[in-house]
C-alpha positions, 0 to 999 in steps of 0.5 A: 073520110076515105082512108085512101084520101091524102091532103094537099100539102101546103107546099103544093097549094103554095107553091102550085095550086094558088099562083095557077089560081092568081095567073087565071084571075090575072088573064081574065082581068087582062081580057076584060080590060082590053076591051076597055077604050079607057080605064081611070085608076086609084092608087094609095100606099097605106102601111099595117100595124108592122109599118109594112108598106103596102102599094095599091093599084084598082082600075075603073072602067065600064062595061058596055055589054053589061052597062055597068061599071067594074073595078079591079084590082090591080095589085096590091104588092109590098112597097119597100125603099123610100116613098119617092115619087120617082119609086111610086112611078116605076112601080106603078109603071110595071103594074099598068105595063103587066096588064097592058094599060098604059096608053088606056090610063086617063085619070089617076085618082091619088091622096093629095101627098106630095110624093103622089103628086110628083109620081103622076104630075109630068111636066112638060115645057109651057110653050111647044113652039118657040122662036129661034130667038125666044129659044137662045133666050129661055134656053135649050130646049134640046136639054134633056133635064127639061124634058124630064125623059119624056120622048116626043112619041109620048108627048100627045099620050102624056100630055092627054092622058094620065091626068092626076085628081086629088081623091075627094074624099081624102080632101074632105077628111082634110077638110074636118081635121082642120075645123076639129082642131078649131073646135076646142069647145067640144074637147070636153065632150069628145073625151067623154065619149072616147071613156064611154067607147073604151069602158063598153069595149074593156069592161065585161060588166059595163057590157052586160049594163048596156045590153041589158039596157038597149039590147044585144043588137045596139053598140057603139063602134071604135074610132080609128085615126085615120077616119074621121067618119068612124069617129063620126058613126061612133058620135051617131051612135052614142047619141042615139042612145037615151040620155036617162037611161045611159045615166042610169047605167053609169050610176055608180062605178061608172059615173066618170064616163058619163056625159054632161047634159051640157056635153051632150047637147055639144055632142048633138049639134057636132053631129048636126053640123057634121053631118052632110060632111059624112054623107058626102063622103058616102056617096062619093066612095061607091064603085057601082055608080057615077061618083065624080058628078056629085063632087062640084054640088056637093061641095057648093052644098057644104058651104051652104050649110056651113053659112046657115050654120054660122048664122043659126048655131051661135056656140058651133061658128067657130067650127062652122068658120074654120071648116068653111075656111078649109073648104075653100082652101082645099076645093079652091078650084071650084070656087075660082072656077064659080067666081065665089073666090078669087083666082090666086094665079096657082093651079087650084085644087079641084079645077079640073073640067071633068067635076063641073060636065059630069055634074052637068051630065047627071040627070040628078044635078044639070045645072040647078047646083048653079041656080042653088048654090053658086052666090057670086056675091048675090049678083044675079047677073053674074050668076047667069052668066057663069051659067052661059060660060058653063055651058059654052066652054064645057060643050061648045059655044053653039050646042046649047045656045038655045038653052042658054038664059033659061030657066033652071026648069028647062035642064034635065029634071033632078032625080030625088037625092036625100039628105045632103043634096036634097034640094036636087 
């Protein structure tokens, strides 16, 4: 190194270089996005091991020159004060305002928290236009608490724009945290295999044992709370593994963590019916590639499988119930929406017309998730006509009347997807 050389000082790099450095990533993401007609957004606030908390904000859109889509991080900026969803608001209004999105933002894609809920879920009246007399009976609609500080230039924008989606993913963990905590027969063996995880990843010698045994390339991850796919991968893991030989190694010292014969065929079929839950997960988390179309069939797919499960996997129906029953709970909008389940009056969850035209638009899918998966009490009739309905309400009564009534062959040939949606 020359002598000459002085180093940047890291005041200089802190206080010059970096914030230059952030200031043209924020203008070039600013150009990209103003050539967006719209853009959706993810948002979550997640907090470290400190209990620092934490404000999230990536954009989606999709790039016409390049027919791709893109994401880009908005922010990720310290949350400090009390999660309410008014705090959750103003925050994110100042992010989408620094970068000029607000009236571009269609969709907000959150967890389903209440204080998420209430950031992005404006409410306005029922009924816009009202008599003289319906108005001194339901009220004064000149009272601002009404309005909720909604001016009339931002009604049209509001009430078309920014329209809250619960995260399909976050919905799903929801989902298997409810079955697991039916699932109390396989406690046993979940325990041993969290030993098993813990002594590879604490004991040197365990260690030594099991790559002696199955090679430096093979292991087993740790689990973490807050997923429940990496307990999921971790269940894979082990089970991929040579029982025998996994017995030989925990001769001995180790004999306390190894798993019964019993326990670990419990092991094999949790994972068996697990499974297609982690594969949904997985494709529907991708940013290069259309997600939300998979949403509508993937969910029919699970309830498929789960009433095959409950009926060829005696000692797994309990956990094949409590997860059906969470599964339409959770995703009750779909099913209202199928006429699998009864409409409750509410406003489901997952109702939205966007899952069911995408899953139409997507080449993959069409409408053969219909012919497939949606029972309606094994009434043919009334199968065929949700598809009509389907077709008529999403796209229009009269643009697809020559296709209405036919066969699953006449939509668009399903791309070959493995595993989960392999019937498509």
């Amino acid at each position: 190194m020359d002598n000459k050389y002085t180093p940047i000082g890291r005041k200089t790099i802190t206080e010059k270089h970096i914030p230059l450095l952030v200031g043209q990533v924020k203008d070039s993401i600013k150009r990209k996005l103003q050539a967006q007609s719209s853009v959706s957004i993810t948002a979550d606030i997640r907090s470290d091991r400190t209990m620092r908390s934490f404000l999230g904000v990536t954009a989606h859109g999709f790039n016409q020159k390049e027919t791709r889509l893109e994401s880009f991080l908005l922010d990720c900026r310290r949350f400090c004060g009390k999660h309410s969803g008014e705090n959750i608001a103003m925050a994110f209004d100042e992010i989408v305002d620094e970068y000029n999105i607000a009236s571009k933002v269609e969709y907000i894609i959150t967890d389903n928290a209440a204080n998420m809920k209430c950031a992005f879920e404006v409410k306005l009246p029922q009924d816009e236009q009202h008599s003289d007399e319906s108005d001194v009976e339901h009220g004064d609609l000149d009272d601002e608490s009404l309005w909720e500080d909604v001016t009339w230039e931002d009604e049209t924008v509001l009430t078309r724009r920014r329209q809250r989606l619960s995260c399909f993913a976050h919905s799903l963990q929801l989902v298997v945290h409810d079955g697991m905590k039916e699932a109390k027969a396989f406690s046993s063996a979940l325990a041993q295999m969290s030993k098993f995880t813990s002594l590879l990843h604490t004991s040197t010698q365990f260690k030594e044992r099991f790559e002696a045994s199955f090679g430096t390339q093979r292991s087993i991850p740790a689990a973490t709370s807050t997923h429940w796919n990496s307990t999921f991968r971790q269940l894979q893991a082990l089970t991929s593994l040579d029982h025998r030989a996994l017995t030989q190694i925990c001769s001995a010292d180790f004999q306390h963590v190894l798993s019964s014969v019993c326990e670990w065929n419990q092991l094999k079929d949790l994972g068996a019916v697990l499974s297609p839950f982690a594969e949904a997960t997985d494709l529907t988390e991708g940013e290069k590639m259309v997600t939300i179309s998979m949403v509508v069939p993937a969910v029919l797919d699970l309830t498929t499988h789960l009433l095959q499960t409950v009926e060829l996997r005696a000692h797994c129906r309990q956990l094949a119930i409590a997860l059906r029953q969470s599964l339409l709970k959770r995703f009750s909008g779909i099913f209202a929406r199928t006429k699998m389940l009864e409409e409750n009056g509410n406003k489901d969850q997952f109702d939205h017309d966007v899952y069911f035209l995408a899953a139409m638009l997507d080449p993959q899918f069409g409408l053969n998730w219909v012919d497939l998966d949606v029972t309606n009490n094994e009434n043919p009739v009334s199968v065929k006509k949700f598809r009509e309905d389907l077709k008529r309400s999403l796209i229009g009564g009269d643009v697809l009347n020559s296709d209405v009534g036919g066969d699953a062959t006449t939509d668009s040939p399903p791309a070959k997807c493995p595993r989960l949606l392999a019937r498509y």
